[in-house]
C-alpha positions in Angstrom: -56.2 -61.5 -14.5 -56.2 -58.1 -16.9 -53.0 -57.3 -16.8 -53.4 -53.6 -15.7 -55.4 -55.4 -12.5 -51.7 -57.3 -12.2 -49.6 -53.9 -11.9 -52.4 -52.5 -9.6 -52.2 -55.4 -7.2 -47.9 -55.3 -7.2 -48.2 -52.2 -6.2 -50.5 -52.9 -3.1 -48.5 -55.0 -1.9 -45.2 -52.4 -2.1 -47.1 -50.6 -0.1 -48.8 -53.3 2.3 -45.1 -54.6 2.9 -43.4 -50.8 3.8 -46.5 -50.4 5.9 -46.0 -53.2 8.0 -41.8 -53.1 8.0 -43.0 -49.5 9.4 -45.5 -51.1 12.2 -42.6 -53.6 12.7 -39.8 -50.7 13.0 -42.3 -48.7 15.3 -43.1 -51.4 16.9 -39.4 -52.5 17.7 -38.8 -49.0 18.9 -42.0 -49.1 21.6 -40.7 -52.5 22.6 -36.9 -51.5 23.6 -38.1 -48.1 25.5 -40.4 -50.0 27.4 -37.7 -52.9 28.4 -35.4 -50.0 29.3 -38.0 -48.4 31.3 -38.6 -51.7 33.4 -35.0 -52.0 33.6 -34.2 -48.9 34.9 -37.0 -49.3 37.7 -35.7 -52.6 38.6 -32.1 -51.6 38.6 -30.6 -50.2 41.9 -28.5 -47.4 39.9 -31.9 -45.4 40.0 -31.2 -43.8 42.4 -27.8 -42.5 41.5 -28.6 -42.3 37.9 -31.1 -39.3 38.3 -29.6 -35.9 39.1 
C-alpha cells in the first residue's frame, strides 16, 4: 500500500472509532432514560413523585 493511501486509511478509522464511541455514548444515554422511564411507571412513588 502507497504510503499516502496508509495515512488516508488511519485517519478513517479515527473517525469510524469517535463515530461509533458517539453512537455508543448516545446510545447509553437513550438506554438509561428509557429504564428510568419504565421504572418510574412501575414504581408506586408515581403517584407521590409528581406535583
Amino acid at each position: 500500500m502507497e504510503p499516502e493511501l496508509q495515512k488516508h486509511r488511519k485517519t478513517l478509522v479515527i473517525i469510524s472509532a469517535m463515530t461509533f464511541a458517539q453512537n455508543v455514548r448516545i446510545g447509553n444515554s437513550i438506554g438509561v432514560n428509557a429504564m428510568l422511564d419504565v421504572y418510574w411507571r412501575l414504581s408506586p412513588f408515581e403517584a407521590s413523585a409528581e406535583p
